[in-house]
KETORLO-835390 format. One record per residue (C-alpha): residue number from 0; x, y, z; chain. Coordinates in steps of 0.5 Angstrom, whole numbers, always signed. Layout:
<nodes>
<node seq="NUM" east="X" north="Y" up="Z" mol="A"/>
...
</nodes>
This chain:
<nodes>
<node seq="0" east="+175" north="+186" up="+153" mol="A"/>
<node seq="1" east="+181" north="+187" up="+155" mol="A"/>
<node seq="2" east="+186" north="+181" up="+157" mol="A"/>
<node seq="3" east="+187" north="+179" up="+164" mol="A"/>
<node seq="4" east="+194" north="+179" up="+168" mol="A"/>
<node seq="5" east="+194" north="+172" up="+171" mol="A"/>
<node seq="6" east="+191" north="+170" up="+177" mol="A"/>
<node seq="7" east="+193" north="+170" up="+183" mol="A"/>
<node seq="8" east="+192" north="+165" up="+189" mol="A"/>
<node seq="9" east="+184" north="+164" up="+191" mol="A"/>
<node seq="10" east="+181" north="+169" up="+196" mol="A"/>
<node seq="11" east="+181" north="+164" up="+203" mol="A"/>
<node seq="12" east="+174" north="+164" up="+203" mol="A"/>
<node seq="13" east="+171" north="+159" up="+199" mol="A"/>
<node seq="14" east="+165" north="+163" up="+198" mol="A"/>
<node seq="15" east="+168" north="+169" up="+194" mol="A"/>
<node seq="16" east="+174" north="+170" up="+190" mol="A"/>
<node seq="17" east="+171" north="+168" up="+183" mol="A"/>
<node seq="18" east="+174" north="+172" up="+177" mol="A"/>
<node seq="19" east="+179" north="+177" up="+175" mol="A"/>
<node seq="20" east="+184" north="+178" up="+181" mol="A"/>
<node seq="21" east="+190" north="+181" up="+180" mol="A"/>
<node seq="22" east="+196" north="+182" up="+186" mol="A"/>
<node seq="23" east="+200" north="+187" up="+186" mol="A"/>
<node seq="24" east="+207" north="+188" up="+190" mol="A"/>
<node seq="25" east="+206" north="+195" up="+193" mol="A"/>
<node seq="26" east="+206" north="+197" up="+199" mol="A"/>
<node seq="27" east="+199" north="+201" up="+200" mol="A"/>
<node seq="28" east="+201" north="+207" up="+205" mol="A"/>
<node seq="29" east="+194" north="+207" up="+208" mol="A"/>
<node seq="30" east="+191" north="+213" up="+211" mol="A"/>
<node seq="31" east="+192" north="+209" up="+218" mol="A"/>
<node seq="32" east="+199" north="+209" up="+216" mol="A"/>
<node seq="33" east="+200" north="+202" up="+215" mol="A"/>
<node seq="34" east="+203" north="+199" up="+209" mol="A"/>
<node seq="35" east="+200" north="+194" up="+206" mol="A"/>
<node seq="36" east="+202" north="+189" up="+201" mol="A"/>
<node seq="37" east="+201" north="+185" up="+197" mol="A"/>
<node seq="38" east="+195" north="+188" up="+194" mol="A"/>
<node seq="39" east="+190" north="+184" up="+191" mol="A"/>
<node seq="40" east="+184" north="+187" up="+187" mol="A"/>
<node seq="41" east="+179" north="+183" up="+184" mol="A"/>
<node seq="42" east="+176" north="+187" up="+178" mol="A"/>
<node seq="43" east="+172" north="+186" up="+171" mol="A"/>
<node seq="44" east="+173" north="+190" up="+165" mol="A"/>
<node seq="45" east="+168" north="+191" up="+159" mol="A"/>
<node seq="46" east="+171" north="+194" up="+152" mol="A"/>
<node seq="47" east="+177" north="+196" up="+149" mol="A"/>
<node seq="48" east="+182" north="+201" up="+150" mol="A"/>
<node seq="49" east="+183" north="+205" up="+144" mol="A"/>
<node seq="50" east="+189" north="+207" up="+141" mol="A"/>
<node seq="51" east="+190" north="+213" up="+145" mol="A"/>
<node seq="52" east="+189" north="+210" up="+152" mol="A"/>
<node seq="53" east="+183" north="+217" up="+152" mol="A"/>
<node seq="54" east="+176" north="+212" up="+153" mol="A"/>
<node seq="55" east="+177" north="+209" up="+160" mol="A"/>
<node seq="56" east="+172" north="+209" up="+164" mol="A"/>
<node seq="57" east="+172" north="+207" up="+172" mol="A"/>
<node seq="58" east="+166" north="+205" up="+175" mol="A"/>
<node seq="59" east="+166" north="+205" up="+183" mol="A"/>
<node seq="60" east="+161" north="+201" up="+187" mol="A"/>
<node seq="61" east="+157" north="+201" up="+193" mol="A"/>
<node seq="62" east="+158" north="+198" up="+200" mol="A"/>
<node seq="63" east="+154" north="+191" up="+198" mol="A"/>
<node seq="64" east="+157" north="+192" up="+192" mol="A"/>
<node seq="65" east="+163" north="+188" up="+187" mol="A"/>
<node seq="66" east="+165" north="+188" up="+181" mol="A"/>
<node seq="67" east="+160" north="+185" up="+176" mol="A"/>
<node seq="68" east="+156" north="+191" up="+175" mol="A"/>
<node seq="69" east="+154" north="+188" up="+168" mol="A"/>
<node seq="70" east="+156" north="+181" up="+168" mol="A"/>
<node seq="71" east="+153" north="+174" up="+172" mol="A"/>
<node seq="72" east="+154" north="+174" up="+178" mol="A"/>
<node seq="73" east="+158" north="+167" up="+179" mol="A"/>
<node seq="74" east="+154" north="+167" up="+187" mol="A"/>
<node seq="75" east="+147" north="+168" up="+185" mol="A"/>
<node seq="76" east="+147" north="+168" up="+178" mol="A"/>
<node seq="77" east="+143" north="+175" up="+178" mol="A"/>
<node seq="78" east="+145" north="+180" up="+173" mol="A"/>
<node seq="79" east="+150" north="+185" up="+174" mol="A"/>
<node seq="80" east="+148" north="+191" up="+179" mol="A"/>
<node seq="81" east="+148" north="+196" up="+174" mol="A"/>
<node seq="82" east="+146" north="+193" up="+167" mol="A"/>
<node seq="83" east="+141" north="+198" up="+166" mol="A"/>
<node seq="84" east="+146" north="+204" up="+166" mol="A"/>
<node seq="85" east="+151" north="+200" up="+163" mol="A"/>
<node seq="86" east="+151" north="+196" up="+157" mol="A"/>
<node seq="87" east="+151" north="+195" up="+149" mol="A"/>
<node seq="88" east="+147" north="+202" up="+147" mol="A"/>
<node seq="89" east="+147" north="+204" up="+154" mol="A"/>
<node seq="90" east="+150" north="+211" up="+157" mol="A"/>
<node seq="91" east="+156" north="+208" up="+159" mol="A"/>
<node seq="92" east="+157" north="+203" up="+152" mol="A"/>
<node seq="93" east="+164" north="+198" up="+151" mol="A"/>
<node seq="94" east="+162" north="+199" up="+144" mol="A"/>
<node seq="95" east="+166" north="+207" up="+146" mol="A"/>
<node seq="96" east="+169" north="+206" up="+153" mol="A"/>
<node seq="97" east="+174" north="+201" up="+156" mol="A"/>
<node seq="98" east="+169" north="+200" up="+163" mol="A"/>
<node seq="99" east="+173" north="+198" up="+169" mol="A"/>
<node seq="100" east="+170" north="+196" up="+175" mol="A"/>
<node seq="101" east="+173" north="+193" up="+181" mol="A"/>
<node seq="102" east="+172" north="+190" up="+188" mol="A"/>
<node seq="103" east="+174" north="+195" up="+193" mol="A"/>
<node seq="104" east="+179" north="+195" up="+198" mol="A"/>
<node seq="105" east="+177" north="+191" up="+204" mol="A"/>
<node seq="106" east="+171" north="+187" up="+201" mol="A"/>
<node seq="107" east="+170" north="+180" up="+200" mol="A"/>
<node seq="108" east="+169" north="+178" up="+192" mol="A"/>
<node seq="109" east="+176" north="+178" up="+191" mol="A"/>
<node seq="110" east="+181" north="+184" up="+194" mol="A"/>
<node seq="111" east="+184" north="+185" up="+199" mol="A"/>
<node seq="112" east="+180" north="+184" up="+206" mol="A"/>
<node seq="113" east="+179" north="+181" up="+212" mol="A"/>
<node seq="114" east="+178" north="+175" up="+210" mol="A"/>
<node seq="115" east="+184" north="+175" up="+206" mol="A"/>
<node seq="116" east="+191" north="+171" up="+207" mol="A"/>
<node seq="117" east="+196" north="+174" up="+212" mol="A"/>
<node seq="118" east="+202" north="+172" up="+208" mol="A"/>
<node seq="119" east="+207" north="+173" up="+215" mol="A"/>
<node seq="120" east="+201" north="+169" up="+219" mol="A"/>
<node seq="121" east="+198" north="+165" up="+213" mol="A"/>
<node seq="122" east="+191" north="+165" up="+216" mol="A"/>
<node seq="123" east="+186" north="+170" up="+215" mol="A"/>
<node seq="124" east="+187" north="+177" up="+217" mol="A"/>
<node seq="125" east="+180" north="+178" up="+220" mol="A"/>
<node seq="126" east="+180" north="+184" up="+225" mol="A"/>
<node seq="127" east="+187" north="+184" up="+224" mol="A"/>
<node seq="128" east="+186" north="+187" up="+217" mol="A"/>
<node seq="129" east="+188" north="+195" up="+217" mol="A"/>
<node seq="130" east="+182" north="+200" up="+218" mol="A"/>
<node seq="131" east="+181" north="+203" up="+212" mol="A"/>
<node seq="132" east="+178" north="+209" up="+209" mol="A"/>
<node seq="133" east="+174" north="+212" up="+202" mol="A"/>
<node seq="134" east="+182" north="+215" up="+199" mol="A"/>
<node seq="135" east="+185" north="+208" up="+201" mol="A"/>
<node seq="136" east="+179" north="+205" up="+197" mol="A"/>
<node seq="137" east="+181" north="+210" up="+191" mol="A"/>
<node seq="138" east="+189" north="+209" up="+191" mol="A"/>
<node seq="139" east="+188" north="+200" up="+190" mol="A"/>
<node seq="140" east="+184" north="+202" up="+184" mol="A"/>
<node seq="141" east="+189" north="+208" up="+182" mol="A"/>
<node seq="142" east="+195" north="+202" up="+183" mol="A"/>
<node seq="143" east="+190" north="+197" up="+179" mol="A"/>
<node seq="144" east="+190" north="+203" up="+173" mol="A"/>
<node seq="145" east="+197" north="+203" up="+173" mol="A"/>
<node seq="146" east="+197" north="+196" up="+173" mol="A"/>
<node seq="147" east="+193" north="+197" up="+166" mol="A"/>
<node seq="148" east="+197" north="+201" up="+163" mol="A"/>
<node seq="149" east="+191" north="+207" up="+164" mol="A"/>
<node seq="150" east="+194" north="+214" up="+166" mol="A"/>
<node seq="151" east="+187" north="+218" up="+166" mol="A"/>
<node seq="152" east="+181" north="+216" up="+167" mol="A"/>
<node seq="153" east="+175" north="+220" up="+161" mol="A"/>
<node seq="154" east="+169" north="+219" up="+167" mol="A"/>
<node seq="155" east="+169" north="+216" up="+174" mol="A"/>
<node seq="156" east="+162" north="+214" up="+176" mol="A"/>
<node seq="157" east="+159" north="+211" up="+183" mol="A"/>
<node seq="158" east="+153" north="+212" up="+186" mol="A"/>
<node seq="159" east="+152" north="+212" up="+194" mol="A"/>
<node seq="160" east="+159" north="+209" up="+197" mol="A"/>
<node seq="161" east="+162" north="+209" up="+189" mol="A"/>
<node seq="162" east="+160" north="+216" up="+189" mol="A"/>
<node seq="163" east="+164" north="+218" up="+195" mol="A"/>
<node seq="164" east="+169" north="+214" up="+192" mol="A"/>
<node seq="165" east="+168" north="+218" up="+184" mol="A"/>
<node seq="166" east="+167" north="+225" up="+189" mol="A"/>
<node seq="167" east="+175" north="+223" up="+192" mol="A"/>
<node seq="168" east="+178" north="+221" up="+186" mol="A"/>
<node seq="169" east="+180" north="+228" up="+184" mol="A"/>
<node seq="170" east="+182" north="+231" up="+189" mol="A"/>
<node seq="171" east="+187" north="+226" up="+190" mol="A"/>
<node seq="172" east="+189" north="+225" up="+183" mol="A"/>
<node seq="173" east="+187" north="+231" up="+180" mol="A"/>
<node seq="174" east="+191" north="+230" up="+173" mol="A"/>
<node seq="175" east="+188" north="+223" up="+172" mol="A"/>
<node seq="176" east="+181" north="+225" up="+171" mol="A"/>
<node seq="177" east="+177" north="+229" up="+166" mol="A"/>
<node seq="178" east="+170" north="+228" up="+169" mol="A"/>
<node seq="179" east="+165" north="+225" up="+175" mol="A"/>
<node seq="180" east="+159" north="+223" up="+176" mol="A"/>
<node seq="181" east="+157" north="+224" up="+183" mol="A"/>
<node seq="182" east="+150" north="+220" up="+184" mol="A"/>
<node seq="183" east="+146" north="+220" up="+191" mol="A"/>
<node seq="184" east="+152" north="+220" up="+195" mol="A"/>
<node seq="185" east="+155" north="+226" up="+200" mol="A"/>
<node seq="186" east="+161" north="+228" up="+201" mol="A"/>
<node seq="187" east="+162" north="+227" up="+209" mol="A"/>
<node seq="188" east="+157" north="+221" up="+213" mol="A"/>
<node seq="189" east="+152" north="+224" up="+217" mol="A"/>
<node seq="190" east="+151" north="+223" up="+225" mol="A"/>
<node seq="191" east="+145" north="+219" up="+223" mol="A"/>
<node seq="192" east="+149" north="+214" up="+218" mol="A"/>
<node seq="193" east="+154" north="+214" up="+222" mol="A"/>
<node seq="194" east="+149" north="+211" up="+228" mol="A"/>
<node seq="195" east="+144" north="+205" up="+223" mol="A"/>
<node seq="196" east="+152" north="+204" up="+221" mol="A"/>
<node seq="197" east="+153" north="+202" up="+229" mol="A"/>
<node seq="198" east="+147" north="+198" up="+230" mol="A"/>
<node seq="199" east="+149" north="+194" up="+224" mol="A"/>
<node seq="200" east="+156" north="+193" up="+227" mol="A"/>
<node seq="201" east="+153" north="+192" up="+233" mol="A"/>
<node seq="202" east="+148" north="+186" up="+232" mol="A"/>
<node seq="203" east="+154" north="+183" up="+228" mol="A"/>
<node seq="204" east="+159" north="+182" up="+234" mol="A"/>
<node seq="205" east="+153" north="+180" up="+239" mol="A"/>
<node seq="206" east="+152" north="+174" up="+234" mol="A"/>
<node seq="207" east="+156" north="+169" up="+238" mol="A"/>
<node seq="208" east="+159" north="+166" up="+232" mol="A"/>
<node seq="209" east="+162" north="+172" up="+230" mol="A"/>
<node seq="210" east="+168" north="+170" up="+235" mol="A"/>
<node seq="211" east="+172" north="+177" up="+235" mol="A"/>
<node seq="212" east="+172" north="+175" up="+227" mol="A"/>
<node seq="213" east="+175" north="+169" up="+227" mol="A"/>
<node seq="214" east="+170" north="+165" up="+224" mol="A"/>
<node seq="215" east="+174" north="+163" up="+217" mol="A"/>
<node seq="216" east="+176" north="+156" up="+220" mol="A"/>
<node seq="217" east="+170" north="+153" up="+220" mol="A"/>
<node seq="218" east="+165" north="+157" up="+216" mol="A"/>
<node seq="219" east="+161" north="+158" up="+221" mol="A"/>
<node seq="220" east="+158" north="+164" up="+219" mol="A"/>
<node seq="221" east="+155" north="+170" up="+223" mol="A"/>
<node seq="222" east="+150" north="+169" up="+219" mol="A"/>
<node seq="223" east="+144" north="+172" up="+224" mol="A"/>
<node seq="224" east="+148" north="+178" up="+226" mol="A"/>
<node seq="225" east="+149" north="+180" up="+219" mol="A"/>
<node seq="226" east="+142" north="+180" up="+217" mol="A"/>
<node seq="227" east="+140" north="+183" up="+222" mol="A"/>
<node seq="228" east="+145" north="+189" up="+219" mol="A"/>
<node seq="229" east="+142" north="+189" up="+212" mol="A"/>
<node seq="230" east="+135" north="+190" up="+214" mol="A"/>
<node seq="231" east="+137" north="+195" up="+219" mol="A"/>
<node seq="232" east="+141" north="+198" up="+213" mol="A"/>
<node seq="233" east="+136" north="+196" up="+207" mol="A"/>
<node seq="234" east="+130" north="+200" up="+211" mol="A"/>
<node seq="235" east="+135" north="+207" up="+209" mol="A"/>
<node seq="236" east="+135" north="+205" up="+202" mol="A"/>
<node seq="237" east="+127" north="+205" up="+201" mol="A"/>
<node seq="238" east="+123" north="+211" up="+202" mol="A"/>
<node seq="239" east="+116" north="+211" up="+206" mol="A"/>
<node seq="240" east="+113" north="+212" up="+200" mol="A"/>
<node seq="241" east="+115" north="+206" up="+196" mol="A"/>
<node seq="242" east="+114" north="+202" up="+202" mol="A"/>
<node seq="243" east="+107" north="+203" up="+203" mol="A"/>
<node seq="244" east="+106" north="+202" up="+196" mol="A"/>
<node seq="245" east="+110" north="+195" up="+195" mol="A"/>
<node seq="246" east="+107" north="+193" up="+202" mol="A"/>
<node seq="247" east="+102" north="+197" up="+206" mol="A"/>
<node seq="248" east="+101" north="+194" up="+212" mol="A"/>
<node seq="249" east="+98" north="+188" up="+208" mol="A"/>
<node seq="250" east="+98" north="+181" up="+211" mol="A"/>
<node seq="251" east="+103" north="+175" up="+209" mol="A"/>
<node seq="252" east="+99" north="+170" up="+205" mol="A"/>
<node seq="253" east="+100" north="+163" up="+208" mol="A"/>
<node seq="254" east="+98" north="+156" up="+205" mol="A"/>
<node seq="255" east="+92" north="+156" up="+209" mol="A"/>
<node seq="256" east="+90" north="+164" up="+208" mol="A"/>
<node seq="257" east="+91" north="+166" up="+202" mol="A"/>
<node seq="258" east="+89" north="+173" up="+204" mol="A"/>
<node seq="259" east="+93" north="+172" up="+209" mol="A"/>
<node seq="260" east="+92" north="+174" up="+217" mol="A"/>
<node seq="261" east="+94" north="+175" up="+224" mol="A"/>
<node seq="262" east="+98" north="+169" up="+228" mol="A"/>
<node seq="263" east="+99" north="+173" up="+235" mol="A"/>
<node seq="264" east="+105" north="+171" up="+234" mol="A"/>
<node seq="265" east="+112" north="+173" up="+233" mol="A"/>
<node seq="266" east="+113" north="+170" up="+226" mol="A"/>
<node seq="267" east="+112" north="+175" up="+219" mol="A"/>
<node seq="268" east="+105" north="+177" up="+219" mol="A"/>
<node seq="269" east="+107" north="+183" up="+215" mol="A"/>
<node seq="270" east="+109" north="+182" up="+207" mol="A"/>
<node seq="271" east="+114" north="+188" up="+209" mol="A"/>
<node seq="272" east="+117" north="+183" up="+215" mol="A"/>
<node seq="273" east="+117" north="+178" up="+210" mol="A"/>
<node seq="274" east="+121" north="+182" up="+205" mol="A"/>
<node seq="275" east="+127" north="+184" up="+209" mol="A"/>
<node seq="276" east="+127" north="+177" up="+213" mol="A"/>
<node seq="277" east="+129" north="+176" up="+204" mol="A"/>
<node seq="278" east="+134" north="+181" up="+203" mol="A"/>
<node seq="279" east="+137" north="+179" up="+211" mol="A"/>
<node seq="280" east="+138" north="+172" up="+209" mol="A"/>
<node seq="281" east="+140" north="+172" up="+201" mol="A"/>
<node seq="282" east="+144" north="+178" up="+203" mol="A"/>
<node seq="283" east="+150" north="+172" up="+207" mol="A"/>
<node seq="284" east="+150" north="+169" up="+201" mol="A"/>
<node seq="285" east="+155" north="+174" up="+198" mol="A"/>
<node seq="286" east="+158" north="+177" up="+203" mol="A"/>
<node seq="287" east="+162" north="+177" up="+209" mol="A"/>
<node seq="288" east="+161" north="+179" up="+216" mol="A"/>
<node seq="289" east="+168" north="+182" up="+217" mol="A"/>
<node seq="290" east="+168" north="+186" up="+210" mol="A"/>
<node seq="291" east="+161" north="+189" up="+213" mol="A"/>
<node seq="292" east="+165" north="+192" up="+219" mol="A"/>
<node seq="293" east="+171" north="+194" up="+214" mol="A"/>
<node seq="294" east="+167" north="+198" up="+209" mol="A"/>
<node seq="295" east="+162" north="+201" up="+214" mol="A"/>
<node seq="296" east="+167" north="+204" up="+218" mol="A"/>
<node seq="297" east="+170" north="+207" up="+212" mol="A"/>
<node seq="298" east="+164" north="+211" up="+210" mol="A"/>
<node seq="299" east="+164" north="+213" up="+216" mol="A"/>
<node seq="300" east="+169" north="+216" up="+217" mol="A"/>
<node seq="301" east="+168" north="+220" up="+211" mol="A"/>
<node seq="302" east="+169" north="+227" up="+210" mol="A"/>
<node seq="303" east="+173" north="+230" up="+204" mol="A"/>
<node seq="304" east="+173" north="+237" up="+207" mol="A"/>
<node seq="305" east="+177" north="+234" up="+214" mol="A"/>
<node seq="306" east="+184" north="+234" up="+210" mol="A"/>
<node seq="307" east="+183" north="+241" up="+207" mol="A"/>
<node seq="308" east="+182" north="+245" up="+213" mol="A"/>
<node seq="309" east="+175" north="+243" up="+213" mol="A"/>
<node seq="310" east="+175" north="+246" up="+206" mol="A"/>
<node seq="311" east="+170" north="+242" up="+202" mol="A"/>
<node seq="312" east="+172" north="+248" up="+195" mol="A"/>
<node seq="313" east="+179" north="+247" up="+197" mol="A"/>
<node seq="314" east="+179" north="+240" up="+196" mol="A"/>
<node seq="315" east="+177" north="+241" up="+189" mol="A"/>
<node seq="316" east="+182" north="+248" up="+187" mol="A"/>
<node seq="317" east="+187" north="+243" up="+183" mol="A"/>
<node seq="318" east="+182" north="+239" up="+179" mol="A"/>
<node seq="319" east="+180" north="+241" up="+172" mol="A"/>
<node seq="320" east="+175" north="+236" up="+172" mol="A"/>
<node seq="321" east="+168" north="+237" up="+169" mol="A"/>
<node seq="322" east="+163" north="+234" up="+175" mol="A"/>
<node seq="323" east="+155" north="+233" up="+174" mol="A"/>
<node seq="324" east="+152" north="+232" up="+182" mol="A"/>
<node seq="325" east="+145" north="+228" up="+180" mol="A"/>
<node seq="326" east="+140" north="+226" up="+187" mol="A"/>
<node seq="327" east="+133" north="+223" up="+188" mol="A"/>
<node seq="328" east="+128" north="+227" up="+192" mol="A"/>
<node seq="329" east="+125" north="+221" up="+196" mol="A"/>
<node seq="330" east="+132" north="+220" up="+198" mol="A"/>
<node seq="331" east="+133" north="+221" up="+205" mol="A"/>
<node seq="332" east="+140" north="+217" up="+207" mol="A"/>
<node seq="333" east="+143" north="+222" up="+202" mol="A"/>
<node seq="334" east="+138" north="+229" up="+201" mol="A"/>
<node seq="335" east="+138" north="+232" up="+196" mol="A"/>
<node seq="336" east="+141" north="+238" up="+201" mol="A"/>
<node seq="337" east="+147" north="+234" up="+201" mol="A"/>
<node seq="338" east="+149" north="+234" up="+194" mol="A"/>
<node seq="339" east="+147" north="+242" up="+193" mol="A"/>
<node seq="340" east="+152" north="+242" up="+199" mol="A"/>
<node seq="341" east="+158" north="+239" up="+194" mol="A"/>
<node seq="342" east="+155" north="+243" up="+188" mol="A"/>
<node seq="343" east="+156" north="+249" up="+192" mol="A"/>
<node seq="344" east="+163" north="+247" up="+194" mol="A"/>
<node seq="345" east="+164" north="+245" up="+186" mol="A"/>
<node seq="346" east="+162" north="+253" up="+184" mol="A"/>
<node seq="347" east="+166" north="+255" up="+190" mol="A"/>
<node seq="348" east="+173" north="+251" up="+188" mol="A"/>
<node seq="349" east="+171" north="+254" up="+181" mol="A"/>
<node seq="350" east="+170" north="+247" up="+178" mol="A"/>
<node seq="351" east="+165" north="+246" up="+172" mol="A"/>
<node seq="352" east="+159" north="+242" up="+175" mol="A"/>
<node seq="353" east="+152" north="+241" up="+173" mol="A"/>
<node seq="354" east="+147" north="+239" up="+178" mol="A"/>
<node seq="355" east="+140" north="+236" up="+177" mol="A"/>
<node seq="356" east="+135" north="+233" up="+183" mol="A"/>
<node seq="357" east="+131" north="+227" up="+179" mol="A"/>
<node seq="358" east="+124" north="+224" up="+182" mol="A"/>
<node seq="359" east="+123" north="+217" up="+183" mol="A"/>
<node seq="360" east="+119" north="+214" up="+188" mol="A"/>
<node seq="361" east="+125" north="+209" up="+190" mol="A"/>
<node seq="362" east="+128" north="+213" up="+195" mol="A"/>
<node seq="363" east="+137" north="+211" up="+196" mol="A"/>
<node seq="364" east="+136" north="+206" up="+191" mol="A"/>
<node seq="365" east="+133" north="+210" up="+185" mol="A"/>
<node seq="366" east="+140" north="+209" up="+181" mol="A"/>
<node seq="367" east="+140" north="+202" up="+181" mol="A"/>
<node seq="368" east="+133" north="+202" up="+179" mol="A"/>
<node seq="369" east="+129" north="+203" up="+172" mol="A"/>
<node seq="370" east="+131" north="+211" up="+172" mol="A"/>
<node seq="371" east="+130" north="+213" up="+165" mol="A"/>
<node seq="372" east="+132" north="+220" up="+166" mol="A"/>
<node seq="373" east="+139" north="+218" up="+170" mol="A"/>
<node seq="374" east="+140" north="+214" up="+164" mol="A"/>
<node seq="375" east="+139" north="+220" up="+159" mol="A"/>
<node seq="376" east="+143" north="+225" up="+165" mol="A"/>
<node seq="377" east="+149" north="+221" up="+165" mol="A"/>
<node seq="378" east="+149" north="+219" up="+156" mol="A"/>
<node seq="379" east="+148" north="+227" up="+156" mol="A"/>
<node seq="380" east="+154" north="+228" up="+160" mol="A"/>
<node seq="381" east="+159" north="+223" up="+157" mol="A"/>
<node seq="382" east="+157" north="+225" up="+151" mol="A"/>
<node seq="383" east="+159" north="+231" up="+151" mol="A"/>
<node seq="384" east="+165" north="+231" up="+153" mol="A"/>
<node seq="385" east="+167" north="+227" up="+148" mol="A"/>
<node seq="386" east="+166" north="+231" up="+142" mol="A"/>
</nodes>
């Protein structure tokens, strides 16, 4: 493993902000047009670079995601996001690539966001942190890369979010990026995302103790609003299918109904109400509320083809980057329709792209699950181009 720049000052909140932080001066000019600086990135780094600097691999993360895709998470102690894909013998291997992940812009494990310090202030920016978008996420890690001394990239990845992210890396950096793997994402949010997007957002700021964002003093968290905004979020990642079979409409087991039963009441009697009453509550113990806000309003925002005259193939005509687009045909948050749109763009620009759709009964959360074929996709992929 690489080692790491001397960290900075710990992130205000003291919930997040554990292991490698870098500060780096900028400025960051931001599609909104602010300047930000400093900027700081949390990241992790697994192998080593070899002696040309040719085996850098950047792995971008999704919304609730961070930068410990294959390591412990120092807040729940869980293995990292994608252990399954990246690893010792795995697709993305530290025995042949230098892996680089880092916390995007505008989260809240250890980069730059709302809960970050002000320097003018010193106090937590809250909402009066710039807006940012999916290209400002990309230009803090390509500021990371400089810092690491990585001109260019052999393989950029990321699935849903991080695929916007893998998508927009070489339109903004053409000559950086040899190729990218583009998993369950799109290349603009839809009017439905943009709209669970809102409730999300919504059922945070109705939470009184979001107080305009400004609850970092006490740590009074809005912590009801937030889960709300996950499980409203984590019904888009299931498909109907993979509910039914994990839950049905069976009952809760209680102590004195093993079987479970009715309560006429208001309670979770359904096991799938348990269940996102789970992912709501443990989701506030790794996440900040603002981020969510930040992070949501990014994605929405999203639209590759906006800033090529509504040209999507334009977006592509000066990279030379290879591409595989890879879907999951009970994903409904991001279609398959969806990716055939960025391969059709892809042909159109003249870029080599491959494109596979793969069956999973997992809906939008296929490629953080156990994917043997996705597996096999992305080694094949990598593999060829390092001969």
């Amino acid at each position: 493993m690489a080692p790491a720049p001397a960290p900075t000052a710990p992130h205000s909140d003291s919930r997040f902000g554990l292991g490698r932080q870098v500060r780096l001066d900028g400025p960051l000019r931001l599609d909104s047009g602010v300047a930000l600086a400093p900027v700081d990135i949390a990241y992790e780094t697994y192998g080593s670079l070899n002696a040309d600097r040719s085996n850098a691999v950047l792995i971008c993360h999704a919304l609730t995601g961070d930068q410990y895709l294959a390591s412990p998470h120092p807040l729940t102690g869980k293995p990292g996001w994608w252990w399954r894909m990246v690893g010792e013998g795995k697709p993305v291997d530290p025995a042949r690539h230098f892996i680089v992940c880092a916390n995007v812009l505008g989260s809240c494990m250890g980069s730059s966001g709302p809960a970050s310090v002000d320097p003018v202030r010193d106090e937590p920016f809250a909402m009066r942190f710039p807006v940012i978008t999916i290209g400002d996420m990309v230009r803090a890690q390509a500021m990371l890369l400089n810092h690491l001394g990585i001109e260019r990239l052999s393989a950029v990845i990321g699935g849903s979010m991080g695929g916007m992210q893998a998508l927009t890396w070489p339109t903004l950096y053409p000559d950086r990026v040899e190729s990218a793997i583009v998993i369950a994402s799109t290349a603009r949010h839809s009017a439905q995302n943009i709209a669970f997007h809102e409730v999300g957002r919504q059922a945070i700021m109705a939470d009184p103790r979001w107080r305009g964002g400004n609850y970092y003093g006490d740590n009074d968290v809005p912590s009801a609003g937030l889960a709300v905004a996950r499980m409203a979020a984590h019904i888009t990642y299931l498909s109907e299918a993979g509910l039914t079979e994990k839950f049905g409409r069976r009952l809760q087991a209680r102590p004195d109904s093993p079987g479970g039963q009715k309560t006429f009441g208001f309670d979770a009697d359904f096991q799938v109400e348990s269940y996102l009453r789970h992912q709501g509550l443990s989701f506030v113990e790794r996440f900040d509320a603002n981020s969510y806000l930040y992070i949501t309003r990014a994605m929405d925002y999203y639209d590759l083809a906006e800033d090529h005259e509504g040209s999507l193939a334009r977006a592509f005509a000066r990279t030379k980057a290879r591409f595989c687009v890879v879907s999951f045909d009970t994903d409904w948050l991001y279609p398959t329709a969806e990716s055939r749109v960025i391969v059709h763009a892809l042909n159109a620009s003249g870029a080599q792209a491959s494109f596979v759709e793969l069956s999973s009964p997992f809906g939008h959360d296929a490629f953080l699950l156990e994917a043997p074929e996705l597996n096999r996709v992305v080694d094949g992929f990598l593999r060829a181009g390092e001969r």
